[in-house]
Short mmCIF file of the C-alpha atoms (twelve columns), coordinates in Angstrom:
data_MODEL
# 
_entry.id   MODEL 
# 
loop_
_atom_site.group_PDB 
_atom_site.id 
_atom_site.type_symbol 
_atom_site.label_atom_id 
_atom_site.label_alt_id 
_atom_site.label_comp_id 
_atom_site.label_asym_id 
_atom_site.label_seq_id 
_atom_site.Cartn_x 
_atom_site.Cartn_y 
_atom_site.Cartn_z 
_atom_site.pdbx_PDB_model_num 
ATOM 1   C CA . UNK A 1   15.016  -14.477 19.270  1 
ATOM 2   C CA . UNK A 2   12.283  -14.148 16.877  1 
ATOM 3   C CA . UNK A 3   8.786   -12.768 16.966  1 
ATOM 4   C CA . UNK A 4   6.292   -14.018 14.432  1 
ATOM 5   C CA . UNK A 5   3.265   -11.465 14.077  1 
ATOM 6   C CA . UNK A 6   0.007   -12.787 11.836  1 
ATOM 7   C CA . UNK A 7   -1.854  -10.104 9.802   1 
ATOM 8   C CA . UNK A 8   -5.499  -11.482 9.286   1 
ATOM 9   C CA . UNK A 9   -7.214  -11.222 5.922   1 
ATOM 10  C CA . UNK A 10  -10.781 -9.523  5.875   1 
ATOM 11  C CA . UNK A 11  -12.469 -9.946  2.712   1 
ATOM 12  C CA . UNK A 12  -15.448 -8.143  1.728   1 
ATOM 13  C CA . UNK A 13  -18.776 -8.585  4.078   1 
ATOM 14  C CA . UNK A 14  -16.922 -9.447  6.880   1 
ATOM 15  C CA . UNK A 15  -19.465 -9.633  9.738   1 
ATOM 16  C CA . UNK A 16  -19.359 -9.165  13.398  1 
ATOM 17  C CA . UNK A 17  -18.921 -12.091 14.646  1 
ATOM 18  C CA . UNK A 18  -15.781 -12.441 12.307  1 
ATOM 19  C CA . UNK A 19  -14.004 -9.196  13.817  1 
ATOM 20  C CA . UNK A 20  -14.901 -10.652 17.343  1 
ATOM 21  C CA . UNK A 21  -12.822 -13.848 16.358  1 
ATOM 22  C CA . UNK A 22  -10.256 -11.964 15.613  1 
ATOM 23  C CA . UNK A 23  -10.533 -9.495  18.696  1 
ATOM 24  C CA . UNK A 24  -10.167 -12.685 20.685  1 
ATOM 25  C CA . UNK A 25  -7.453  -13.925 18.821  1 
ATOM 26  C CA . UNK A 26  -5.626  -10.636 19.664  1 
ATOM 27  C CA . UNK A 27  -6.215  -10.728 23.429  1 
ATOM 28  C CA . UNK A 28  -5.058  -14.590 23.107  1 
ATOM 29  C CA . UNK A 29  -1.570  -14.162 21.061  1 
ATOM 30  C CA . UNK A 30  0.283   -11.322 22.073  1 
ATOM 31  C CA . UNK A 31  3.285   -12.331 23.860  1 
ATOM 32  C CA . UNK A 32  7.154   -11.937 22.787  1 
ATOM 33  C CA . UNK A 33  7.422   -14.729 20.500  1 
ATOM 34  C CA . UNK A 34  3.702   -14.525 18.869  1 
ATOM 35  C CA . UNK A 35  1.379   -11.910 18.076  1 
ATOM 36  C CA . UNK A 36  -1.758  -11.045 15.992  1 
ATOM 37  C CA . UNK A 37  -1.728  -8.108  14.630  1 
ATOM 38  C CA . UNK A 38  -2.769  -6.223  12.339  1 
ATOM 39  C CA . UNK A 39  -5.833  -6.822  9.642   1 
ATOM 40  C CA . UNK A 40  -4.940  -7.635  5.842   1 
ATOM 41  C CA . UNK A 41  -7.238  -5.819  3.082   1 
ATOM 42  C CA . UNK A 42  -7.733  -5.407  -0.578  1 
ATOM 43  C CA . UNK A 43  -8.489  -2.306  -2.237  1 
ATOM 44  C CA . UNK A 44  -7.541  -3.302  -5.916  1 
ATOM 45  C CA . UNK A 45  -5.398  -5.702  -7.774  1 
ATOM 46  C CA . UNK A 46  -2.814  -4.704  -10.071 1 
ATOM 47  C CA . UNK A 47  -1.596  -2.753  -12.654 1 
ATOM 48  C CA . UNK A 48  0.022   -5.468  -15.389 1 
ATOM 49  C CA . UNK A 49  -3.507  -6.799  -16.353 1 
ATOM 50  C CA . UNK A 50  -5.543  -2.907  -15.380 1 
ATOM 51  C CA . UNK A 51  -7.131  -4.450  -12.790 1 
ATOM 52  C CA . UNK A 52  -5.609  -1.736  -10.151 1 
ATOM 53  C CA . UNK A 53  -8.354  0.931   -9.979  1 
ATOM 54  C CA . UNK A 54  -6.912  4.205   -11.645 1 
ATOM 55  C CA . UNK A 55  -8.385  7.529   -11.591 1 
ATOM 56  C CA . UNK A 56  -8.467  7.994   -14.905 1 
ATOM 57  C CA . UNK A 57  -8.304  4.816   -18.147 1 
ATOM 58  C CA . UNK A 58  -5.469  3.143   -18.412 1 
ATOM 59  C CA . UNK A 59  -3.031  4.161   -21.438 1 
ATOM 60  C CA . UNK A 60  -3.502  1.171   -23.411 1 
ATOM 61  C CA . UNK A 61  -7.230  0.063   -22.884 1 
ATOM 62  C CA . UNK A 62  -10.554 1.276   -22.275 1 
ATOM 63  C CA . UNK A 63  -10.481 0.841   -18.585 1 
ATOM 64  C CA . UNK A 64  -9.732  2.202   -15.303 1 
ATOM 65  C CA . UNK A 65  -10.087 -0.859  -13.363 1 
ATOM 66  C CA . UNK A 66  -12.097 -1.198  -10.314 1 
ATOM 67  C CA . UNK A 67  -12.012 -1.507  -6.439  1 
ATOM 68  C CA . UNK A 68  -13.332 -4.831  -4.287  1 
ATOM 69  C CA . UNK A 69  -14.852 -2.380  -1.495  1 
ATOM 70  C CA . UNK A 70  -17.304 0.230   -2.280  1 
ATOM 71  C CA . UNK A 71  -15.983 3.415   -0.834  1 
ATOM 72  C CA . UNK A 72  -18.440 4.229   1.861   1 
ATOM 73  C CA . UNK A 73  -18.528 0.468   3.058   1 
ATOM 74  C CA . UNK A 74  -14.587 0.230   3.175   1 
ATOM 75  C CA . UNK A 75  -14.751 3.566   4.960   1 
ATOM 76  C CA . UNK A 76  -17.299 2.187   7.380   1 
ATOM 77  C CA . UNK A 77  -15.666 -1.129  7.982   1 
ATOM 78  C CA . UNK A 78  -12.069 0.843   8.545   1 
ATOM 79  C CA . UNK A 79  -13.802 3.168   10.979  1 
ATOM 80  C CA . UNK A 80  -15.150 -0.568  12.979  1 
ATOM 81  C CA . UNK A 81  -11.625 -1.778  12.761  1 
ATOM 82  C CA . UNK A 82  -9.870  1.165   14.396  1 
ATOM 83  C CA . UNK A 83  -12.791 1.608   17.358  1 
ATOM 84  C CA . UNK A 84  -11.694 -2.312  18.090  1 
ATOM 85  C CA . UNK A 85  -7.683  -1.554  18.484  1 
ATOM 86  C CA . UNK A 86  -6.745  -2.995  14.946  1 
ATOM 87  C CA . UNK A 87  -4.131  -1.730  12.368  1 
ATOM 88  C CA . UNK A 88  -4.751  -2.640  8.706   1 
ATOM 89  C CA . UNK A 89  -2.479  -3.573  5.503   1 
ATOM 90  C CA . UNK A 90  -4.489  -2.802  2.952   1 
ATOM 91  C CA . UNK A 91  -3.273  -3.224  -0.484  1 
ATOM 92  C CA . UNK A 92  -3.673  -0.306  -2.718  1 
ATOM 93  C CA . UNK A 93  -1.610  -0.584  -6.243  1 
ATOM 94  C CA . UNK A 94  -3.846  2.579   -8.501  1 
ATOM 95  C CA . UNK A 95  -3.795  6.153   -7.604  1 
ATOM 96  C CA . UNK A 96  -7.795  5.417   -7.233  1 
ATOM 97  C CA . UNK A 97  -7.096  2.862   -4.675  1 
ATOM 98  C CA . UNK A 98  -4.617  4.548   -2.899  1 
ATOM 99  C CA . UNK A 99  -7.115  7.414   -2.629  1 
ATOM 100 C CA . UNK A 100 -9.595  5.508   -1.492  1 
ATOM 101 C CA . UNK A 101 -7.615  4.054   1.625   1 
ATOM 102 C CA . UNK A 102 -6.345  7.541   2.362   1 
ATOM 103 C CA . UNK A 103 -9.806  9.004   2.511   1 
ATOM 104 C CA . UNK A 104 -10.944 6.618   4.817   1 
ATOM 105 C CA . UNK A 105 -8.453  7.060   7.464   1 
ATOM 106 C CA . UNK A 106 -9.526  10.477  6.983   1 
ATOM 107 C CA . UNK A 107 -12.709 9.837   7.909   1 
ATOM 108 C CA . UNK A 108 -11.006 7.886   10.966  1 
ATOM 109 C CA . UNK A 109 -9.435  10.495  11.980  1 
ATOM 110 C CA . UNK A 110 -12.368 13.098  11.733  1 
ATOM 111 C CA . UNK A 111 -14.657 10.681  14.080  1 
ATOM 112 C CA . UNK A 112 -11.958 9.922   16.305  1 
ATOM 113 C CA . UNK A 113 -8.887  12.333  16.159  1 
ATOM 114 C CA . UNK A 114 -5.661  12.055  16.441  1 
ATOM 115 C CA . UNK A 115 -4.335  8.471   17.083  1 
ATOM 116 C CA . UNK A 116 -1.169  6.568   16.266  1 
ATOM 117 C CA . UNK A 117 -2.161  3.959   14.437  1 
ATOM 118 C CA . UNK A 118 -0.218  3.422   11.697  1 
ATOM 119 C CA . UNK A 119 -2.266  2.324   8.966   1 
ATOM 120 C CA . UNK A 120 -0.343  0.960   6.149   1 
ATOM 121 C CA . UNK A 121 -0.652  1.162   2.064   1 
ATOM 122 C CA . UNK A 122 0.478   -1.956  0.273   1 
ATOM 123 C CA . UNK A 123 2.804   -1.535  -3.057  1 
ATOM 124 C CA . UNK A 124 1.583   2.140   -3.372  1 
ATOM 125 C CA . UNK A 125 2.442   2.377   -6.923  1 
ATOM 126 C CA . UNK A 126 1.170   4.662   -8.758  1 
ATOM 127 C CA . UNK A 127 0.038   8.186   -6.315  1 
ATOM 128 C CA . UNK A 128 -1.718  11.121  -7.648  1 
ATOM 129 C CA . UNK A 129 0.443   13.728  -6.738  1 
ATOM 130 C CA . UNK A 130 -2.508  15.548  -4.843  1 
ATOM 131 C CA . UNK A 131 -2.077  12.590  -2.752  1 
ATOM 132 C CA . UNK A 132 1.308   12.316  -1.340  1 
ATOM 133 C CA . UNK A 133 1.289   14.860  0.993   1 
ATOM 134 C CA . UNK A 134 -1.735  12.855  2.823   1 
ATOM 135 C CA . UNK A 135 0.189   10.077  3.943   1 
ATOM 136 C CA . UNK A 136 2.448   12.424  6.257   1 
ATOM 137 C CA . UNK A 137 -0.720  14.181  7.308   1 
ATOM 138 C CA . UNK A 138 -2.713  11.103  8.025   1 
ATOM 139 C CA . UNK A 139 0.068   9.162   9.651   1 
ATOM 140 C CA . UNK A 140 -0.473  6.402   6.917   1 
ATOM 141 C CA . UNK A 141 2.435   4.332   6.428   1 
ATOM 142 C CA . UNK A 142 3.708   3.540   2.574   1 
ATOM 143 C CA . UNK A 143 4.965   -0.213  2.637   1 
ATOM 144 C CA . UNK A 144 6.309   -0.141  -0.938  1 
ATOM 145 C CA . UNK A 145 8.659   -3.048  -2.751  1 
ATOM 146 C CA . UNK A 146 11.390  -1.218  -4.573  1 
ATOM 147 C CA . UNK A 147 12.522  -4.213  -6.689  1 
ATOM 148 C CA . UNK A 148 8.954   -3.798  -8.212  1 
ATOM 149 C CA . UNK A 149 9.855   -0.481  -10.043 1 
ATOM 150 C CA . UNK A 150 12.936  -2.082  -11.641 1 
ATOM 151 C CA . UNK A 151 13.532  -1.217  -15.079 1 
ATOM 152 C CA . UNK A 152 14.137  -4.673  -16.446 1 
ATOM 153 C CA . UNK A 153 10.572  -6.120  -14.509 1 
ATOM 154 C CA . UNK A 154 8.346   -2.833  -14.847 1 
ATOM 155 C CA . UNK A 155 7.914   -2.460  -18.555 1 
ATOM 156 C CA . UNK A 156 4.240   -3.701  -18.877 1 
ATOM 157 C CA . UNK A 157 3.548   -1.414  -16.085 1 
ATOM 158 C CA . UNK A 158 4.842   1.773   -17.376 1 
ATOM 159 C CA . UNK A 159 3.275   1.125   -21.271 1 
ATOM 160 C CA . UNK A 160 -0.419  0.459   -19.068 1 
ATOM 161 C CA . UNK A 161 -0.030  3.770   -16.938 1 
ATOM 162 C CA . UNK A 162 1.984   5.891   -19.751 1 
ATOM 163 C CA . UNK A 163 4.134   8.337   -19.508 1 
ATOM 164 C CA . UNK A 164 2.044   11.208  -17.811 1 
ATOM 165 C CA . UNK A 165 1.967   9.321   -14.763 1 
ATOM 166 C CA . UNK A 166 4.758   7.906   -15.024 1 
ATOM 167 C CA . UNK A 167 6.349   11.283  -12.935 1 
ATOM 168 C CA . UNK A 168 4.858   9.401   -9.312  1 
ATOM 169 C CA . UNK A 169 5.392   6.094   -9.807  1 
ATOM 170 C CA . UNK A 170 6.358   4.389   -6.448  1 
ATOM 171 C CA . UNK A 171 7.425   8.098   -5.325  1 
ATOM 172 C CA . UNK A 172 9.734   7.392   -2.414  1 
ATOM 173 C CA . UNK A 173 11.730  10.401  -2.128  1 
ATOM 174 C CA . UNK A 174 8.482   12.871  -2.717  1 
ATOM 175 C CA . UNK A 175 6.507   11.017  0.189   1 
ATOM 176 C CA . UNK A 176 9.619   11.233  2.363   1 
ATOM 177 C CA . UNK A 177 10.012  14.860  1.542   1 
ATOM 178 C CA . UNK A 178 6.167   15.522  2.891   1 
ATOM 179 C CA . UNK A 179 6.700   13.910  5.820   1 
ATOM 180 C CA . UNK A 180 5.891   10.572  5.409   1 
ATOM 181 C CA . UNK A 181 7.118   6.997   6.560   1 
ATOM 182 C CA . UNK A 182 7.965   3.800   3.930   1 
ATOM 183 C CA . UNK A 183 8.548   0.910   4.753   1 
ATOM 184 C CA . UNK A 184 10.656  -1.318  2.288   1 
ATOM 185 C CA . UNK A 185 9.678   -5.161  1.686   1 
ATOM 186 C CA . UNK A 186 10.561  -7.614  -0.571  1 
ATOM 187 C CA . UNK A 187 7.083   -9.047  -1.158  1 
ATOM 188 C CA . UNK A 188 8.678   -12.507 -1.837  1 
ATOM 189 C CA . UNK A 189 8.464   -14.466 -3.617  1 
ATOM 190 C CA . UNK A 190 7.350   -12.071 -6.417  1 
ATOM 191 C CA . UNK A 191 10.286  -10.496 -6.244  1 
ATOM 192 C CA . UNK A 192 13.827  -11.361 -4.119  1 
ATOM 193 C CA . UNK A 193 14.265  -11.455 -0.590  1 
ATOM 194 C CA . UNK A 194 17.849  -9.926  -0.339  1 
ATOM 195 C CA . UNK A 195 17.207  -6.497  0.767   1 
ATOM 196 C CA . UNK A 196 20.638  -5.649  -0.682  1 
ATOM 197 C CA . UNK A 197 18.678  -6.111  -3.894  1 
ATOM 198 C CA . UNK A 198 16.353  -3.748  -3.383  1 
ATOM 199 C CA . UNK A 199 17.868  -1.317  -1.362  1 
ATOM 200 C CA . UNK A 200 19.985  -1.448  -4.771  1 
ATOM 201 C CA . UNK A 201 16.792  -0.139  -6.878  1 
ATOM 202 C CA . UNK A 202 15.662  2.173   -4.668  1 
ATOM 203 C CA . UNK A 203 18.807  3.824   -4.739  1 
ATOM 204 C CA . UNK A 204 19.699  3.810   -8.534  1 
ATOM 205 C CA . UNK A 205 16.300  2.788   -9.872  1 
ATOM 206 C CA . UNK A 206 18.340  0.867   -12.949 1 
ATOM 207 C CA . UNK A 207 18.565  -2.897  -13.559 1 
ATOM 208 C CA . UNK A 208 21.308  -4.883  -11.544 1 
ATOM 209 C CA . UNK A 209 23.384  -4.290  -14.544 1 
ATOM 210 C CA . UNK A 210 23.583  -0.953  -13.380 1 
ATOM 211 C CA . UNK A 211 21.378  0.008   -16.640 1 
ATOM 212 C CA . UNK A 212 18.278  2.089   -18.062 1 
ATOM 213 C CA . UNK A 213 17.582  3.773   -14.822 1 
ATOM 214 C CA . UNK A 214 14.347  5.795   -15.004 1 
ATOM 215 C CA . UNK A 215 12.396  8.328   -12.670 1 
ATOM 216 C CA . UNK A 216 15.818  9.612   -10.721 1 
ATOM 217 C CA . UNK A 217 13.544  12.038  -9.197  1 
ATOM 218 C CA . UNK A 218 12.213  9.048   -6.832  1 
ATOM 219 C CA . UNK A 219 15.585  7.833   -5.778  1 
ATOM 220 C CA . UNK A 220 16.633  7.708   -2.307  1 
# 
């Protein structure tokens, strides 16, 4: 038997009287076969046309992308979210992004304390090393798609980052090794569903031809 669970989108501005809709809506459907959970956000986009937010330009053009939430008001709005019982999704592709989530469950965690609620980072691509300690720390989930790093898909990715960050890109065993959690998708239908496929990459990161493998440092 089955259980379908609905992660809400909140876009940017999201009122009140939106986040009391969905507070009902979780009090309404949460039995065995149907549940709302948690809340879907956006930090960035991605990296293939720099529209992920980076720390520092992209390699190949005069740009370091840019976030949908201005910090202190995603911060804010995270805090709101927690103090009402909700987990988030929030996708974060850029080591800016990714920062930017991370310091805002900080700040949950310094008004509230300690809590277990498993806030999770979307694709997680591209970490600042400074960073991947904090997701053990902060109890932050990293929901990351291995068949994404695949040498045969990732090549626009890795000429728009370049090769000095290249060294943390979608770092699965160095997140482990601090202490914190992943959580392997598929995010179909951008990339396959069979989780032999990508249990494949994340294991070998080469092509399914068994080919150009890259980063072994990040293989589980």
């Amino acid at each position: 038997r089955s259980r379908l669970i609905a992660a809400m989108l909140c876009l940017p501005g999201t009122g009140p009287e939106r986040l009391d809709t969905l507070a009902d809506a979780k009090r309404t459907y949460a039995d065995d076969r149907f549940r709302v959970g948690p809340i879907k956000l956006y930090i960035d986009d991605v990296i293939e046309p720099h529209t992920a937010a980076m720390l520092a330009p992209y390699a190949n053009a005069a740009t370091s992308g840019d976030t949908f939430w201005p910090p202190e008001e995603f911060a804010s709005f995270l805090l709101e979210l927690e103090r009402r019982g909700f987990q988030t999704f929030t996708h974060a592709t850029g080591d800016r992004g990714i920062r930017m989530v991370l310091d805002a469950v900080a700040g949950c965690r310094q008004a509230l304390g300690p809590a277990d609620v498993r806030h999770q980072i979307v694709h997680v691509e591209c970490v600042h090393p400074d960073d991947i300690p904090r997701f053990g720390e902060l109890g932050v989930v990293a929901c990351m798609q291995p068949r994404h790093c695949a040498p045969d898909i990732v090549a626009t990715w890795r000429d728009n980052v370049g090769s000095r960050r290249e060294r943390y890109a979608w770092p699965f065993r160095s997140i482990a090794a601090h202490g914190g959690t992943l959580a392997f998708s598929s995010d179909w239908n951008v990339a396959e569903m069979d989780p032999m496929t990508w249990l494949y990459t994340a294991v070998t990161r080469a092509d399914l031809d068994g080919n150009d493998a890259w980063n072994l440092d990040e293989t589980i």
